[in-house]
CHARMM-style PDB file with segment names, atoms N, HN, CA, C and O in Angstrom:
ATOM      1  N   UNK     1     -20.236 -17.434   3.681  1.00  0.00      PROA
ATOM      2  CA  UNK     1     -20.046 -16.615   4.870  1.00  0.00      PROA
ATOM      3  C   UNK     1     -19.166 -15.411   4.519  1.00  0.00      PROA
ATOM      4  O   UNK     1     -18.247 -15.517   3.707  1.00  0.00      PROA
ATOM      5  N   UNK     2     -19.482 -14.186   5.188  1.00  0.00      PROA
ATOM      6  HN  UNK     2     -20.228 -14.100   5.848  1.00  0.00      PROA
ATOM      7  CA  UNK     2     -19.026 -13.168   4.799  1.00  0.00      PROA
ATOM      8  C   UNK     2     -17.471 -13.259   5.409  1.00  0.00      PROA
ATOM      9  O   UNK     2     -17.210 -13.900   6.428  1.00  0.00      PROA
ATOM     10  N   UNK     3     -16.547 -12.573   4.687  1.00  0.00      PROA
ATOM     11  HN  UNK     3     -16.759 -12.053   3.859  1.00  0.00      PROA
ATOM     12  CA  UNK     3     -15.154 -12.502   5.767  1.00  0.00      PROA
ATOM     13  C   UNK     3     -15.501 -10.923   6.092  1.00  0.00      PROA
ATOM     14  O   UNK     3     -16.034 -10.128   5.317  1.00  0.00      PROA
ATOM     15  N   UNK     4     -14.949 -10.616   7.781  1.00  0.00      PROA
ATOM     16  HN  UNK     4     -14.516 -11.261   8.410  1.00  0.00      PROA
ATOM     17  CA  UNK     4     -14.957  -9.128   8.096  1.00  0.00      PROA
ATOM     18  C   UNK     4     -13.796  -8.382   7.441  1.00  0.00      PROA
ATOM     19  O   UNK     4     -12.909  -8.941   6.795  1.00  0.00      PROA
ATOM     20  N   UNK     5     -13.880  -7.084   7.664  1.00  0.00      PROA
ATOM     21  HN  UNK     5     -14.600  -6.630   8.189  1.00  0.00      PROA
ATOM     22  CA  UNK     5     -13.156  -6.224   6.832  1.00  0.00      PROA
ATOM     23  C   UNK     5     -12.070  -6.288   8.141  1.00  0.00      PROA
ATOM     24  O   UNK     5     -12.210  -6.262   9.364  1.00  0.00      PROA
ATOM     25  N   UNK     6     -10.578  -6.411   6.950  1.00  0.00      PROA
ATOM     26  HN  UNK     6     -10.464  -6.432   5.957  1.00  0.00      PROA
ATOM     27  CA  UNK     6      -9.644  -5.841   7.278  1.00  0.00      PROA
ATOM     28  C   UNK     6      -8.925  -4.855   8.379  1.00  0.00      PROA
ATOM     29  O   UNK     6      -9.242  -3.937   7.623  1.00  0.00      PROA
ATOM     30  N   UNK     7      -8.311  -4.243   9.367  1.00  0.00      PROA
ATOM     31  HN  UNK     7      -8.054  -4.989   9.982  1.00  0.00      PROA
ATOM     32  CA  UNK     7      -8.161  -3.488  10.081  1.00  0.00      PROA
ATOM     33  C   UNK     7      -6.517  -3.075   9.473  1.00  0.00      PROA
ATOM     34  O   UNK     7      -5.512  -3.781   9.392  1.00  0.00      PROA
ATOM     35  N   UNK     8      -6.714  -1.862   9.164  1.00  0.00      PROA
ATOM     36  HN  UNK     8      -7.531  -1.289   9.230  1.00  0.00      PROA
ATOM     37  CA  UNK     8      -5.618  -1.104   8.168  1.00  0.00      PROA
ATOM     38  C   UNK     8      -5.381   0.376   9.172  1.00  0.00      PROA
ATOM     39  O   UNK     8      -6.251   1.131   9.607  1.00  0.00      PROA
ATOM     40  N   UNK     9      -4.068   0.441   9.318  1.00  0.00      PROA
ATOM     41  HN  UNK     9      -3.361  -0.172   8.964  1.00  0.00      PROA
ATOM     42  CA  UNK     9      -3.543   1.834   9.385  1.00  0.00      PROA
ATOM     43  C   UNK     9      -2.625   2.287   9.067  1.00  0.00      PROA
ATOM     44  O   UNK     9      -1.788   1.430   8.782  1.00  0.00      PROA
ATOM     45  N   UNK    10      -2.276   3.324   8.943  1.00  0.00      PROA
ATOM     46  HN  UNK    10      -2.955   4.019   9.175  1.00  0.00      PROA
ATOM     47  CA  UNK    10      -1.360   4.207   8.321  1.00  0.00      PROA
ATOM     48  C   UNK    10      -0.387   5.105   8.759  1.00  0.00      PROA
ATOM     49  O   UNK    10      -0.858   6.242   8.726  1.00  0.00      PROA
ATOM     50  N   UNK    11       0.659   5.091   9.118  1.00  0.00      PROA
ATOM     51  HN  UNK    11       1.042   4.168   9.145  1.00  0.00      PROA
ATOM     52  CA  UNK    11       1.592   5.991  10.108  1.00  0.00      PROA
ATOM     53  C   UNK    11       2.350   6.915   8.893  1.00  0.00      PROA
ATOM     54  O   UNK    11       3.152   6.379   8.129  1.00  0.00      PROA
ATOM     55  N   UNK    12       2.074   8.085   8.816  1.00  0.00      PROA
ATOM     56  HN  UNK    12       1.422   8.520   9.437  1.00  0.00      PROA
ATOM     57  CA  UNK    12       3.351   8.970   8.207  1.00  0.00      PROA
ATOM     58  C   UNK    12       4.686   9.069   9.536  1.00  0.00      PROA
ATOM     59  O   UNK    12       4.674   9.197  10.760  1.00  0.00      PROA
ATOM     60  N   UNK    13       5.641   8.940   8.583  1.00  0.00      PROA
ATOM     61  HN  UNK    13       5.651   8.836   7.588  1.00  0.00      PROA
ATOM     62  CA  UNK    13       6.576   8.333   8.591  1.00  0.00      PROA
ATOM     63  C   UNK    13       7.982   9.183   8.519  1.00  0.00      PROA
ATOM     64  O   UNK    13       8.654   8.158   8.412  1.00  0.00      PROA
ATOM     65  N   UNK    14       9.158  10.420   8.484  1.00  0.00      PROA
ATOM     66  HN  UNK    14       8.612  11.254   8.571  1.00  0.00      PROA
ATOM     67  CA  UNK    14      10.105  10.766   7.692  1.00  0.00      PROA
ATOM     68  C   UNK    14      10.509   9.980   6.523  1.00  0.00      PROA
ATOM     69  O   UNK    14      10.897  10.729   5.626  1.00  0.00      PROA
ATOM     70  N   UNK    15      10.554   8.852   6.240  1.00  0.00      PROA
ATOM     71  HN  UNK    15      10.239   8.244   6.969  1.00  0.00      PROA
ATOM     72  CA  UNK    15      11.359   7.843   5.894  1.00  0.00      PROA
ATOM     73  C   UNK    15      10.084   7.448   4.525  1.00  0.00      PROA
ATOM     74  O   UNK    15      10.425   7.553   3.347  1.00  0.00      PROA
ATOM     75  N   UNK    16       8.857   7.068   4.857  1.00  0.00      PROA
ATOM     76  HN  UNK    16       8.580   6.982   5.814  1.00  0.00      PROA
ATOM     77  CA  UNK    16       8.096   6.789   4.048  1.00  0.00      PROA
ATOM     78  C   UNK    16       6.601   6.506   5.098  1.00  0.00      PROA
ATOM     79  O   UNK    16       6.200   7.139   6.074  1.00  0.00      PROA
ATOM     80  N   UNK    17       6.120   5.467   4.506  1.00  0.00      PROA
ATOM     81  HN  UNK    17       6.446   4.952   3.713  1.00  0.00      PROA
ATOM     82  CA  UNK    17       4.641   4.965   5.428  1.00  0.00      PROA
ATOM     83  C   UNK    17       4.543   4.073   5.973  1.00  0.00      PROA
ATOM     84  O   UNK    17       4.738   3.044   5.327  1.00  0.00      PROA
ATOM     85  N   UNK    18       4.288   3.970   7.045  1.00  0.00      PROA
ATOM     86  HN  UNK    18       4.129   4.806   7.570  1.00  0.00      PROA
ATOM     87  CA  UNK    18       4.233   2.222   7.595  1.00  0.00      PROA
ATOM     88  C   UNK    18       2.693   1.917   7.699  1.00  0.00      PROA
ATOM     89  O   UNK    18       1.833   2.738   8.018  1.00  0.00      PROA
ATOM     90  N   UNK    19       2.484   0.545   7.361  1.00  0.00      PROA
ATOM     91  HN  UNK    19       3.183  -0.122   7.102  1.00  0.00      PROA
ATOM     92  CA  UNK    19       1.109   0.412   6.815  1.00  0.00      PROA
ATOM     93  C   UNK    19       1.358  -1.026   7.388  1.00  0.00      PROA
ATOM     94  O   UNK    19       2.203  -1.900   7.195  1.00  0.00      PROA
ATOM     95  N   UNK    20       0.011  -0.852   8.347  1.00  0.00      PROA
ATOM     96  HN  UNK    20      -0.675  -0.141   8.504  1.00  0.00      PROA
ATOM     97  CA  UNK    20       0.208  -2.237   9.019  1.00  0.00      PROA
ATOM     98  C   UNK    20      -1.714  -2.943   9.036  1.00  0.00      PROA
ATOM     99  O   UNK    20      -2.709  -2.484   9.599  1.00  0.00      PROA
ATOM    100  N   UNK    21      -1.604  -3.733   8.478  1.00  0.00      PROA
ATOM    101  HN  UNK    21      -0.796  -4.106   8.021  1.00  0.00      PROA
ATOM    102  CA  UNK    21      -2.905  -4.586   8.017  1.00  0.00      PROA
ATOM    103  C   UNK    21      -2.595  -5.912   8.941  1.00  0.00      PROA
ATOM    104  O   UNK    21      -1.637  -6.680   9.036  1.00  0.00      PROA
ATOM    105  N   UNK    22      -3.944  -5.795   9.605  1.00  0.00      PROA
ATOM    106  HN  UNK    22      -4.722  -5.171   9.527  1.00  0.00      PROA
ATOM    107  CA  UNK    22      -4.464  -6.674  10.628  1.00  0.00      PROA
ATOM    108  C   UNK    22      -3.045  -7.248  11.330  1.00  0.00      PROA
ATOM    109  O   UNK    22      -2.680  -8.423  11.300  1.00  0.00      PROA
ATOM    110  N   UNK    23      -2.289  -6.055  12.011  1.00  0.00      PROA
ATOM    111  HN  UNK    23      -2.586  -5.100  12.036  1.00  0.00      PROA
ATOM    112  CA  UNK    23      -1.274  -6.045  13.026  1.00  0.00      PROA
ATOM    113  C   UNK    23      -0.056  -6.833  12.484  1.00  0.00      PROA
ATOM    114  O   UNK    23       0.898  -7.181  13.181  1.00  0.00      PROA
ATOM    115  N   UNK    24      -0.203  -7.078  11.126  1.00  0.00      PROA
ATOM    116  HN  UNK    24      -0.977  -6.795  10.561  1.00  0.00      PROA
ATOM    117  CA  UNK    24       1.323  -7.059  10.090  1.00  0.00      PROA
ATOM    118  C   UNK    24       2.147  -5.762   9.711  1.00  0.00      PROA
ATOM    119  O   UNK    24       1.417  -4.785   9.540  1.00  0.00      PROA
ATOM    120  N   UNK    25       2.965  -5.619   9.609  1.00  0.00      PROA
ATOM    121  HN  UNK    25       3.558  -6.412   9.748  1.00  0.00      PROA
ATOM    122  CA  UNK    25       3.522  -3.940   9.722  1.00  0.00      PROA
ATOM    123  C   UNK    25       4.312  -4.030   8.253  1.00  0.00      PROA
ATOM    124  O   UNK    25       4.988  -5.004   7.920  1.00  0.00      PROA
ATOM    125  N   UNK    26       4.134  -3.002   7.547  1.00  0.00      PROA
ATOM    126  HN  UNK    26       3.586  -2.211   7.817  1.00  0.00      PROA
ATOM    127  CA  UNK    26       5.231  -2.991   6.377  1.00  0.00      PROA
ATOM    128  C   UNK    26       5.733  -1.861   6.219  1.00  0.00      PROA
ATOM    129  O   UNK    26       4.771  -1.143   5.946  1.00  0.00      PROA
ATOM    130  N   UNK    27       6.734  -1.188   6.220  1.00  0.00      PROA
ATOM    131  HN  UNK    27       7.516  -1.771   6.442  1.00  0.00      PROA
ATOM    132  CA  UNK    27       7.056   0.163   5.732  1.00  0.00      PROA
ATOM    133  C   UNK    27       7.626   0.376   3.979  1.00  0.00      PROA
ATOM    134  O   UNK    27       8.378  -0.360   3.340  1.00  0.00      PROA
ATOM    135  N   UNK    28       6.928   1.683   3.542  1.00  0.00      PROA
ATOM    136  HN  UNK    28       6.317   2.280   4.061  1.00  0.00      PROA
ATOM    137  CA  UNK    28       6.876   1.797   2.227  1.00  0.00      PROA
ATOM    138  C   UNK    28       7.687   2.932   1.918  1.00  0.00      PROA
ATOM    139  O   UNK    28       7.285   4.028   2.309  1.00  0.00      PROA
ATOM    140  N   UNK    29       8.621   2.868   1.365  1.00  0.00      PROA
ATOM    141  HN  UNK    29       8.948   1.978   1.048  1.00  0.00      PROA
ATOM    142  CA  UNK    29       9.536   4.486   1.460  1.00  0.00      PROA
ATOM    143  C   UNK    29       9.251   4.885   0.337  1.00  0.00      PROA
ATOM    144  O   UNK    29       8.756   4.296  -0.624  1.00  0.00      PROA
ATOM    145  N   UNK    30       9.633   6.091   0.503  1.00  0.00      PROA
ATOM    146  HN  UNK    30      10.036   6.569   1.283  1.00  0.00      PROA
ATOM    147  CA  UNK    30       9.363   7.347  -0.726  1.00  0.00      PROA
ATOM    148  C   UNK    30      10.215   7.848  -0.652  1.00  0.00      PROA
ATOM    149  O   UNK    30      10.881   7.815   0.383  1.00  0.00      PROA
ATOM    150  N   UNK    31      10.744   8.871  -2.239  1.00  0.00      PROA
ATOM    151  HN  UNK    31      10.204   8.898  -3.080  1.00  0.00      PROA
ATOM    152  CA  UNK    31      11.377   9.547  -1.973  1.00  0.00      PROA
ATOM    153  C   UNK    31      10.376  10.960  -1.531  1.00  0.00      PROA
ATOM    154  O   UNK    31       9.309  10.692  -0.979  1.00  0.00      PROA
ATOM    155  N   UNK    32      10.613  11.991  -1.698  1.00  0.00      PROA
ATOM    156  HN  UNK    32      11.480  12.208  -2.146  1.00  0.00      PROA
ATOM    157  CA  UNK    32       9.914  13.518  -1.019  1.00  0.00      PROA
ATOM    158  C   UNK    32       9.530  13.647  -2.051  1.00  0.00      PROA
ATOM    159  O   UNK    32       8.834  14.652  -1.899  1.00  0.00      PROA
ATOM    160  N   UNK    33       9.429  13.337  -3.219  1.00  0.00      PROA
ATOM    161  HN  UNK    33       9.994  12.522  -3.343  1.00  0.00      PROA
ATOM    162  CA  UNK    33       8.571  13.773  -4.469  1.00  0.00      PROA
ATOM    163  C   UNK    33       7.235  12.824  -4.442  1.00  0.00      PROA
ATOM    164  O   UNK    33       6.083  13.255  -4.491  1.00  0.00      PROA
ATOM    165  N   UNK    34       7.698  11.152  -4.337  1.00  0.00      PROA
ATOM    166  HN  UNK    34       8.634  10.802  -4.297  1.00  0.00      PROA
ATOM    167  CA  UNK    34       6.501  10.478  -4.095  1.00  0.00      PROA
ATOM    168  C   UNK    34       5.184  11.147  -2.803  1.00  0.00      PROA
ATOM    169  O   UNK    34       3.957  11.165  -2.894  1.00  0.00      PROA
ATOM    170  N   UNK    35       5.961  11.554  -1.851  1.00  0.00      PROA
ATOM    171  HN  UNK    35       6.958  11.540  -1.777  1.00  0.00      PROA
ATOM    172  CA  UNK    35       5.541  11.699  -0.253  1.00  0.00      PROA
ATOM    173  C   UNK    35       4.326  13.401  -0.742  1.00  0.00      PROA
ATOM    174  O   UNK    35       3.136  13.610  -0.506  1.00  0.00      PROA
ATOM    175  N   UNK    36       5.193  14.099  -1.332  1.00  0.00      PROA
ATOM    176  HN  UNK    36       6.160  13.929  -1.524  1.00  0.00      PROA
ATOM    177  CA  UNK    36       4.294  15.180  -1.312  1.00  0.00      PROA
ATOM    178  C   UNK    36       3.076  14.862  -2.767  1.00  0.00      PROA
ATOM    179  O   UNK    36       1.987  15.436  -2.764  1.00  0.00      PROA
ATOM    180  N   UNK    37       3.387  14.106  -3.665  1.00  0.00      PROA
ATOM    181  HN  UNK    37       4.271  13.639  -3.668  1.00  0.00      PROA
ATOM    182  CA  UNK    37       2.406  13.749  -4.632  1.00  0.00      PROA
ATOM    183  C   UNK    37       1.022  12.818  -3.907  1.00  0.00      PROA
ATOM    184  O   UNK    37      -0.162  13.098  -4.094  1.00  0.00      PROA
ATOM    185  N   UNK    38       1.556  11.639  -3.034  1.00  0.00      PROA
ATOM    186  HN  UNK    38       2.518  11.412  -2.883  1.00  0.00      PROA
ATOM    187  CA  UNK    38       0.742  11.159  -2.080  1.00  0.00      PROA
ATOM    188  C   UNK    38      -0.549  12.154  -1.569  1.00  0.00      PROA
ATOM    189  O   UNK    38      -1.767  12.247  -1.721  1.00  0.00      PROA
ATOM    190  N   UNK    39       0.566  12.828  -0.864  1.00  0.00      PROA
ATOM    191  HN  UNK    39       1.556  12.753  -0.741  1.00  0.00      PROA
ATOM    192  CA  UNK    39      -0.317  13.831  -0.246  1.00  0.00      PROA
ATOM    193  C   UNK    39      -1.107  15.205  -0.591  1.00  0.00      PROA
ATOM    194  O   UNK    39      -2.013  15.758   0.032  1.00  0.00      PROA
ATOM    195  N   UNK    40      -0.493  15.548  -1.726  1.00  0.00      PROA
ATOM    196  HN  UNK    40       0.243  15.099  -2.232  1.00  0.00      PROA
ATOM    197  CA  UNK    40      -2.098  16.342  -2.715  1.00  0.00      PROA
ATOM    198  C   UNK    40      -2.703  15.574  -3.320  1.00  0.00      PROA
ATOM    199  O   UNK    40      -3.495  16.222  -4.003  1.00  0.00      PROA
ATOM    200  N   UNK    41      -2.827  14.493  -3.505  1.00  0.00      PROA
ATOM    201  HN  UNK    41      -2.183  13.966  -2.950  1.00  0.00      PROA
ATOM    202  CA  UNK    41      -3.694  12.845  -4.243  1.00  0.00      PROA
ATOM    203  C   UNK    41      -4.792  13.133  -2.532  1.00  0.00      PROA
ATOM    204  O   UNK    41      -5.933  13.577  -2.661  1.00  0.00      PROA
ATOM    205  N   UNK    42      -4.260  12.827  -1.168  1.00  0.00      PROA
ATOM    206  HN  UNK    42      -3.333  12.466  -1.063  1.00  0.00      PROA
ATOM    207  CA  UNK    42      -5.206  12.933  -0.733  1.00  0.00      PROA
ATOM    208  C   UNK    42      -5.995  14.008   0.099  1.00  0.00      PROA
ATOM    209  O   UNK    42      -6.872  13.780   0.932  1.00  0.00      PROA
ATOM    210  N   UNK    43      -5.575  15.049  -0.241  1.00  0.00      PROA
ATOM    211  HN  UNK    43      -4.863  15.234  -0.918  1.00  0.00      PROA
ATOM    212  CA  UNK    43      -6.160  16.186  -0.342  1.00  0.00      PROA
ATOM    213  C   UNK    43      -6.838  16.467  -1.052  1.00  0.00      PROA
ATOM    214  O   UNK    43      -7.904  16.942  -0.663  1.00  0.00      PROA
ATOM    215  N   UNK    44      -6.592  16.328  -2.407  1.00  0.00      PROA
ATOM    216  HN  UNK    44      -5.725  15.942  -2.723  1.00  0.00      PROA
ATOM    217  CA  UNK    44      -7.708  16.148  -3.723  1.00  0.00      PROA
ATOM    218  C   UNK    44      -8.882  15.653  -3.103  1.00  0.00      PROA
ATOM    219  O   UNK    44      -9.864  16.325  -2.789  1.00  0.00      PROA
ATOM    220  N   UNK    45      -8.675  14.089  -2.901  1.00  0.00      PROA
ATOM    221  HN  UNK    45      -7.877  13.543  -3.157  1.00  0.00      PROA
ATOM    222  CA  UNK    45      -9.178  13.031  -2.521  1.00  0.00      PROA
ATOM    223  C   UNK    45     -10.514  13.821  -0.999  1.00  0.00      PROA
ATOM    224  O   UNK    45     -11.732  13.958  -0.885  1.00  0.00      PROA
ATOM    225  N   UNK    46      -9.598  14.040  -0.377  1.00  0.00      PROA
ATOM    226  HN  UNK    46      -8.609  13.928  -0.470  1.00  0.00      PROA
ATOM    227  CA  UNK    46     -10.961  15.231   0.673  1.00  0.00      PROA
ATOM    228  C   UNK    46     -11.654  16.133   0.307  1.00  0.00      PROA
ATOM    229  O   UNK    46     -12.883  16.144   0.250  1.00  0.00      PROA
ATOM    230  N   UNK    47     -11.185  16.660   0.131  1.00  0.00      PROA
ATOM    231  HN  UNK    47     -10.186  16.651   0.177  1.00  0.00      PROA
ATOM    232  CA  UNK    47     -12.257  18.573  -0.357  1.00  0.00      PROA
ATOM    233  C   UNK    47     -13.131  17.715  -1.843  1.00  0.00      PROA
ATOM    234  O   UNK    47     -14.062  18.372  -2.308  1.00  0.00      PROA
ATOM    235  N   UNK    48     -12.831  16.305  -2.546  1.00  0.00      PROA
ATOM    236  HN  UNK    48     -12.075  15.771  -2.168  1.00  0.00      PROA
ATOM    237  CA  UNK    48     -14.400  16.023  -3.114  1.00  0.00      PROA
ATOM    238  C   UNK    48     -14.880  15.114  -2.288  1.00  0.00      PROA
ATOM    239  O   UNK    48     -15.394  14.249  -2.997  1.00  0.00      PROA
ATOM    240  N   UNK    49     -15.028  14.750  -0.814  1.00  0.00      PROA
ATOM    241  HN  UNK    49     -14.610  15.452  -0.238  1.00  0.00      PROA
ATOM    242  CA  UNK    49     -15.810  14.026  -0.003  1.00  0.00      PROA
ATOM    243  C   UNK    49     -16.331  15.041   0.451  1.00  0.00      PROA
ATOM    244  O   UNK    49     -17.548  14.972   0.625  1.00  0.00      PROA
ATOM    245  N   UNK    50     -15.711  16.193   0.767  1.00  0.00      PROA
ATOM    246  HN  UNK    50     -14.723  16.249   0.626  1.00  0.00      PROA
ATOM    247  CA  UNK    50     -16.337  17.207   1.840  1.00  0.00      PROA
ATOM    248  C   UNK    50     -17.250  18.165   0.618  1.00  0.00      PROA
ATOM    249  O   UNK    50     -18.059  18.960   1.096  1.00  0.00      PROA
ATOM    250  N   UNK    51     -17.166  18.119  -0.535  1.00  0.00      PROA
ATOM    251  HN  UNK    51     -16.508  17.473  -0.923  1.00  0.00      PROA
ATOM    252  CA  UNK    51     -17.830  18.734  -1.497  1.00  0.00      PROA
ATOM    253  C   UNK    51     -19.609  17.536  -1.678  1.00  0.00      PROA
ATOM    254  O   UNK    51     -20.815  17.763  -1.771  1.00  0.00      PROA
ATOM    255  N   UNK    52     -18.779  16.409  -1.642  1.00  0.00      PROA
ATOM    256  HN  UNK    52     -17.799  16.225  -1.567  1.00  0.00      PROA
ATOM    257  CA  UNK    52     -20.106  15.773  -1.744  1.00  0.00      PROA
ATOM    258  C   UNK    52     -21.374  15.676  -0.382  1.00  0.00      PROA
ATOM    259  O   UNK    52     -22.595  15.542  -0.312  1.00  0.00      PROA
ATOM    260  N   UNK    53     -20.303  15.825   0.493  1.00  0.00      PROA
ATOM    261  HN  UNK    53     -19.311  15.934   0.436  1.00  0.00      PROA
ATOM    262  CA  UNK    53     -21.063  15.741   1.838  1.00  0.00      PROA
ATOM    263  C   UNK    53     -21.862  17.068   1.533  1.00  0.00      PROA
ATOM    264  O   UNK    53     -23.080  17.027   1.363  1.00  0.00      PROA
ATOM    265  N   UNK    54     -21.197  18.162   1.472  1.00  0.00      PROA
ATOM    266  HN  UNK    54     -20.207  18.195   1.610  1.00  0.00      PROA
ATOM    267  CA  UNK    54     -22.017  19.153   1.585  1.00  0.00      PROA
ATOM    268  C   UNK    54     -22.916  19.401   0.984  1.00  0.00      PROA
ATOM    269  O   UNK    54     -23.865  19.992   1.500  1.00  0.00      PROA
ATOM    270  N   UNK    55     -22.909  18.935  -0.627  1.00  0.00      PROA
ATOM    271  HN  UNK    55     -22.139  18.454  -1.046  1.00  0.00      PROA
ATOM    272  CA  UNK    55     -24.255  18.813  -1.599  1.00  0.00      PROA
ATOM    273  C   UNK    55     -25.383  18.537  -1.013  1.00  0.00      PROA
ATOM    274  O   UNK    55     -26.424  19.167  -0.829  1.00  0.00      PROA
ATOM    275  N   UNK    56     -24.876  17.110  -0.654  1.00  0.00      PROA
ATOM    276  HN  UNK    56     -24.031  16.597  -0.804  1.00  0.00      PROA
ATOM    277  CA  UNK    56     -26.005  16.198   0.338  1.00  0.00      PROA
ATOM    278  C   UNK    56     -27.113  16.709   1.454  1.00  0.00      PROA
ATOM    279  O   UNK    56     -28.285  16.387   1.647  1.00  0.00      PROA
ATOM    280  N   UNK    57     -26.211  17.664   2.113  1.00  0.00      PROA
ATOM    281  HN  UNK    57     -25.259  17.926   1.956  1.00  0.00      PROA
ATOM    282  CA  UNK    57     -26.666  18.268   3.115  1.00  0.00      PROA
ATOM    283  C   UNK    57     -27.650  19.687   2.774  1.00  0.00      PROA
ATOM    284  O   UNK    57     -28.636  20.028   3.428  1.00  0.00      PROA
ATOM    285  N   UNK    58     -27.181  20.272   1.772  1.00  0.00      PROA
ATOM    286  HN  UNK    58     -26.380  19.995   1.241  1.00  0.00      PROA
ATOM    287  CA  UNK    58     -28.000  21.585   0.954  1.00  0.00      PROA
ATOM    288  C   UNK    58     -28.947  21.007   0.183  1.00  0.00      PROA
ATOM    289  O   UNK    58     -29.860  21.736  -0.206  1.00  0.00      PROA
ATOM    290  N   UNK    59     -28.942  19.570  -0.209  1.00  0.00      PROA
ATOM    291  HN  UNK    59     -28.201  18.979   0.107  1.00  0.00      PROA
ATOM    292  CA  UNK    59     -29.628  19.406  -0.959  1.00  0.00      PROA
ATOM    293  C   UNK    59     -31.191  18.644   0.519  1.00  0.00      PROA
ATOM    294  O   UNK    59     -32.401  18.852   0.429  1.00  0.00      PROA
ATOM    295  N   UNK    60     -30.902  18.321   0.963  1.00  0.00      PROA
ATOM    296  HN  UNK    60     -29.919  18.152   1.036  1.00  0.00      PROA
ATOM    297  CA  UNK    60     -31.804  17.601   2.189  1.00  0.00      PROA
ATOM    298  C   UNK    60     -32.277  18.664   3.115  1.00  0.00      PROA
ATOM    299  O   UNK    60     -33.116  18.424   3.983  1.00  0.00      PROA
ATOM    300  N   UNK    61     -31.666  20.013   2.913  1.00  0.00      PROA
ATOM    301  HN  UNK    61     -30.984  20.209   2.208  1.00  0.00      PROA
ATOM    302  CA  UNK    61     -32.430  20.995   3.725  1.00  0.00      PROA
ATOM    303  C   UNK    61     -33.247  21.677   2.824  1.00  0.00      PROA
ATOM    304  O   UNK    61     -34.286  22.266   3.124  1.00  0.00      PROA
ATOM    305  N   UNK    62     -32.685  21.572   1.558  1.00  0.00      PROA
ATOM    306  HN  UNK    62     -31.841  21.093   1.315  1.00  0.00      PROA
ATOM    307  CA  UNK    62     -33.983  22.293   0.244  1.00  0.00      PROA
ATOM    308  C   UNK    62     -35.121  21.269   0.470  1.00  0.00      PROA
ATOM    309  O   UNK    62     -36.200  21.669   0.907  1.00  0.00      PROA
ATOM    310  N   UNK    63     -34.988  20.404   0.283  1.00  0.00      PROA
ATOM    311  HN  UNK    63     -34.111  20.079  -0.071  1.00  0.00      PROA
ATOM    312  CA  UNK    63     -36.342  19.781   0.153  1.00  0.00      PROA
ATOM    313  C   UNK    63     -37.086  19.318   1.579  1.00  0.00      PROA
ATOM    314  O   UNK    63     -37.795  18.340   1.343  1.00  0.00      PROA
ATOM    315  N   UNK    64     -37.121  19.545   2.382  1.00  0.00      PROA
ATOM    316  HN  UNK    64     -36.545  20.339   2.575  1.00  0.00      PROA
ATOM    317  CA  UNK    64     -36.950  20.514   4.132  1.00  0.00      PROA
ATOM    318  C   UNK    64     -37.310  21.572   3.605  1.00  0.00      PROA
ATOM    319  O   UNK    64     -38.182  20.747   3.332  1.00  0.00      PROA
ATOM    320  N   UNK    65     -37.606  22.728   3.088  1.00  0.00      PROA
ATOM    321  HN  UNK    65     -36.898  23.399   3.310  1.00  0.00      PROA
ATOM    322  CA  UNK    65     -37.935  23.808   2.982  1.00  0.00      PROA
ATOM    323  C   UNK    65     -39.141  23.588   2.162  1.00  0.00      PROA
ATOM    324  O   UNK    65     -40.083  24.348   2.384  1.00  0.00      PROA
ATOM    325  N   UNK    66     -39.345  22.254   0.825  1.00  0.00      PROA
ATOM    326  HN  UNK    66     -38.579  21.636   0.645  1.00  0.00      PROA
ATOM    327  CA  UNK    66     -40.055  22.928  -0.184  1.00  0.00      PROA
ATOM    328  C   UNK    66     -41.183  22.381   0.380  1.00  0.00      PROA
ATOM    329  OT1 UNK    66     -42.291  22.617  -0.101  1.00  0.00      PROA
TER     330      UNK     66
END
C-alpha cells in the first residue's frame, strides 16, 4: 500500500526557517550568510523550472505549427 505524501511548509523566518512536516514544527536558524546562500540556491533553482517550462511550451507550439 502506497503511504500519501507528506504535507511540508516553510515559513521564512528573521531568525532562520520554520519547517513544519505534517503539523510538527521545527525551526532551523541561520546565520545571514546561510539565509542569503539558501536563497540564490532557490532562485537558481526557479528561473531553470521556468526555463524548462518555457522550452516545453515553444517547443509544443512548433510542432502546432509544423
Amino acid at each position: 500500500m502506497e503511504q500519501p505524501d507528506k504535507m511540508i511548509l516553510l515559513a521564512a523566518r528573521d531568525d532562520g526557517l520554520l519547517i513544519t512536516i505534517d503539523g510538527v514544527s521545527h525551526l532551523k536558524e541561520m546565520s545571514v550568510e546561510r539565509y542569503f546562500e539558501l536563497a540564490r540556491q532557490c532562485q537558481e533553482a526557479g528561473l531553470l523550472l521556468m526555463r524548462r517550462q518555457n522550452r516545453g511550451r515553444s517547443s509544443k507550439s512548433d510542432n502546432a505549427q509544423s
